[in-house]
C-alpha positions in Angstrom: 38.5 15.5 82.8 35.3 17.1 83.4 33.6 14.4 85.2 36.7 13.6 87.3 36.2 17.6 88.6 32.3 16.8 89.2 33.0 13.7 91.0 35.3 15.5 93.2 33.2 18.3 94.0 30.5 15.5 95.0 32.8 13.7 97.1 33.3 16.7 99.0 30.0 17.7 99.9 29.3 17.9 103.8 26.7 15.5 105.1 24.2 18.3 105.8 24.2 18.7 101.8 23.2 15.1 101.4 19.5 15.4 101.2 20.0 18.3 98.9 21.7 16.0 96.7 19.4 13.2 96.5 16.4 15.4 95.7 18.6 16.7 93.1 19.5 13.2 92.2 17.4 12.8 89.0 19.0 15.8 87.4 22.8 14.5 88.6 21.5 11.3 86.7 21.1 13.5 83.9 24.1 15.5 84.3 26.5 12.6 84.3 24.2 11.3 81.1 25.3 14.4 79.8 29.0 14.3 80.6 29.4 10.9 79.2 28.1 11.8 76.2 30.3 14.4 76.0 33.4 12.3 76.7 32.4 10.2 74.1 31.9 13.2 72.0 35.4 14.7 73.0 37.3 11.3 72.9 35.4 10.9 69.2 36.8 14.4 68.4 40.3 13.8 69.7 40.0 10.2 67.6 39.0 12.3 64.7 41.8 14.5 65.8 44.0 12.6 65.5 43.2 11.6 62.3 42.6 14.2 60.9 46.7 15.5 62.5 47.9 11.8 60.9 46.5 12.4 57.7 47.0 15.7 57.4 50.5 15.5 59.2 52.0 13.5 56.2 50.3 16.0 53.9 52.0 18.9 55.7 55.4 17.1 55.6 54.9 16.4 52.2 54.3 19.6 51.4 56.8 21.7 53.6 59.1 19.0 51.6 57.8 20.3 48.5 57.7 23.4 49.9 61.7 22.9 50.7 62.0 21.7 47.2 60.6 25.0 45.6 62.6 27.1 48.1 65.4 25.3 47.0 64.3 25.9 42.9 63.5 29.1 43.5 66.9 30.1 45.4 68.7 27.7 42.8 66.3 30.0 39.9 67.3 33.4 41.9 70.8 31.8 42.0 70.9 31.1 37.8 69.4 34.4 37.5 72.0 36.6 39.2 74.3 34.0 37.4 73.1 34.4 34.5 72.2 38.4 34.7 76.0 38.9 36.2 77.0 36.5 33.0 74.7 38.2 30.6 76.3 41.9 32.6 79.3 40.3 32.0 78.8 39.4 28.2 77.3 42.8 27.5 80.7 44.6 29.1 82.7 42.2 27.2 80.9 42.9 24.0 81.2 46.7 25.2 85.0 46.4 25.3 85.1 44.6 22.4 83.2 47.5 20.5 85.2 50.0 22.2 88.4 48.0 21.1 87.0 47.3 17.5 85.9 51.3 17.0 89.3 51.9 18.2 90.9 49.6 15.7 88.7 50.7 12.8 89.7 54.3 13.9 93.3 53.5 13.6 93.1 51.8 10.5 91.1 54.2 9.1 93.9 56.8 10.1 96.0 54.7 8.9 94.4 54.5 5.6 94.0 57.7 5.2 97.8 58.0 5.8 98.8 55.6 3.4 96.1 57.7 0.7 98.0 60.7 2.2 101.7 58.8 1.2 100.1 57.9 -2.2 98.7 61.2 -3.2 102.2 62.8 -2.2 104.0 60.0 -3.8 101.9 60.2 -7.3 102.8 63.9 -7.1 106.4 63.0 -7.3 106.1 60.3 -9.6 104.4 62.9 -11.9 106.8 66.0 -10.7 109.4 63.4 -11.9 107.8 62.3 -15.3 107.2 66.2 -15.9 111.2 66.8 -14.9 112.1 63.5 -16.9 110.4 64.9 -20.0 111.5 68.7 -19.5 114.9 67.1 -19.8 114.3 65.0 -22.4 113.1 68.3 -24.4 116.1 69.8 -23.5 118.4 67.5 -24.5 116.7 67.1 -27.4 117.0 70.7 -27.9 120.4 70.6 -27.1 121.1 67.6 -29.9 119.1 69.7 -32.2 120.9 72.9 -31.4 124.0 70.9 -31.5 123.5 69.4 -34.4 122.6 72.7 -36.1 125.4 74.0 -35.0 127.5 71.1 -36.2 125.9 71.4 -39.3 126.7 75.0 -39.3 130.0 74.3 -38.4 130.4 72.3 -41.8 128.7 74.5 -43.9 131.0 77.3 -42.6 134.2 74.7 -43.1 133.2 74.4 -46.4 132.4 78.1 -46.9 135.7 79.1 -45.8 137.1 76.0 -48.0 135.3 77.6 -50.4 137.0 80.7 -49.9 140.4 79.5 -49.5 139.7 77.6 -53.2 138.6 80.8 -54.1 141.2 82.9 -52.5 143.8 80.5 -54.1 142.0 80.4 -57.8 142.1 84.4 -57.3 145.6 84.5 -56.0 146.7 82.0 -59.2 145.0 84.2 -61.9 146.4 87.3 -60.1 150.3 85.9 -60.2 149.1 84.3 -63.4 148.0 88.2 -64.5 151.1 89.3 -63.1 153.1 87.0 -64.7 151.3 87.6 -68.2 151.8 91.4 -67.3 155.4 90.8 -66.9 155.8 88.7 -70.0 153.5 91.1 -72.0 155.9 93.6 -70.9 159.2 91.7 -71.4 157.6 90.8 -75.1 156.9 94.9 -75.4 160.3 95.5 -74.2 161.8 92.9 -76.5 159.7 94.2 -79.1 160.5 97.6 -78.7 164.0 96.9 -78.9 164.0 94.6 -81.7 162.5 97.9 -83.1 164.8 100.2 -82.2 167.9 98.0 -83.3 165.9 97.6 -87.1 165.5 101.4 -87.2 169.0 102.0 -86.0 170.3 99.2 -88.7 167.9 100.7 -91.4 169.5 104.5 -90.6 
């Protein structure tokens, strides 16, 4: 492109700049020397260029690819992560609840328990109040069976003391009429007697 522009500007030179130019002809010589080596320098470059934007092109696809790919990992990574931080959130408020449920349970069966101890302890009591009111009336009945046997013993003893009596009373009451009667045969006999007497002195006079 450069040596297309310096043509051009040759080709339009007046021809009252002619001579100019030849005198100046050796260093145009040079110039243009110049110029094509620096097209062949530039159209080296843009070979190299080129290249160089081949080579490196499928390197750069290759690695925007790659690139892509660990985007992609790295998104999928972020995506397992919040996945797996919401599941491991998740988990943790599971196993929260599930501590808060268990406490809760524990606390009602330990309530419970202590309920049931409570029931026990009053129901022990009773048993015992009962045993106690069992064997207070066993005593008593026992007392009562001894008392009533005393008394029933008593009872006889007093039958048989007042059969005693009455044997007694009766025996006495026998020798008394038996007394009596001797009394009044003792005085019958005296009687007798007396008269017998009294008729022998009245027979003897």
């Amino acid at each position: 492109m450069d040596y297309e522009l310096h043509d051009a500007s040759y080709s339009s030179l007046r021809p009252s700049d002619t001579a100019r130019s030849i005198s100046s002809g050796q260093e145009t010589t040079t110039v243009n020397s110049q110029n094509r080596a620096l097209r062949a320098e530039n159209e080296t470059l843009r070979r190299e260029k080129g290249e160089i934007e081949s080579k490196y092109k499928e390197q750069i696809i290759t690695l925007k690819s790659q690139l892509r790919d660990i985007e992609e990992q790295l998104q999928n990574a972020q995506k397992n992560a919040l996945e797996e931080k919401e599941s491991a959130n998740k988990e943790k408020k599971e196993k929260k609840d599930l501590k808060i449920q268990l406490q809760s349970e524990i606390e009602e069966k330990t309530q419970a328990l202590e309920k049931m101890n409570e029931v026990e302890k009053r129901l022990l009591e009773k048993e015992n109040q009962k045993r106690k009111a069992e064997q207070a009336l066993q005593y008593e009945i026992e007392e009562k069976k001894e008392a009533l046997n005393k008394a029933e013993d008593l009872e006889k003893k007093n039958k048989t003391e007042i059969e005693k009596r009455r044997k007694i009373e009766k025996d006495n009451d026998m020798l008394i009429y038996e007394n009596e009667s001797q009394k009044s045969e003792v005085e019958r006999l005296k009687r007798e007697l007396e008269l017998e007497i009294n008729l022998e002195s009245e027979y003897e006079t």
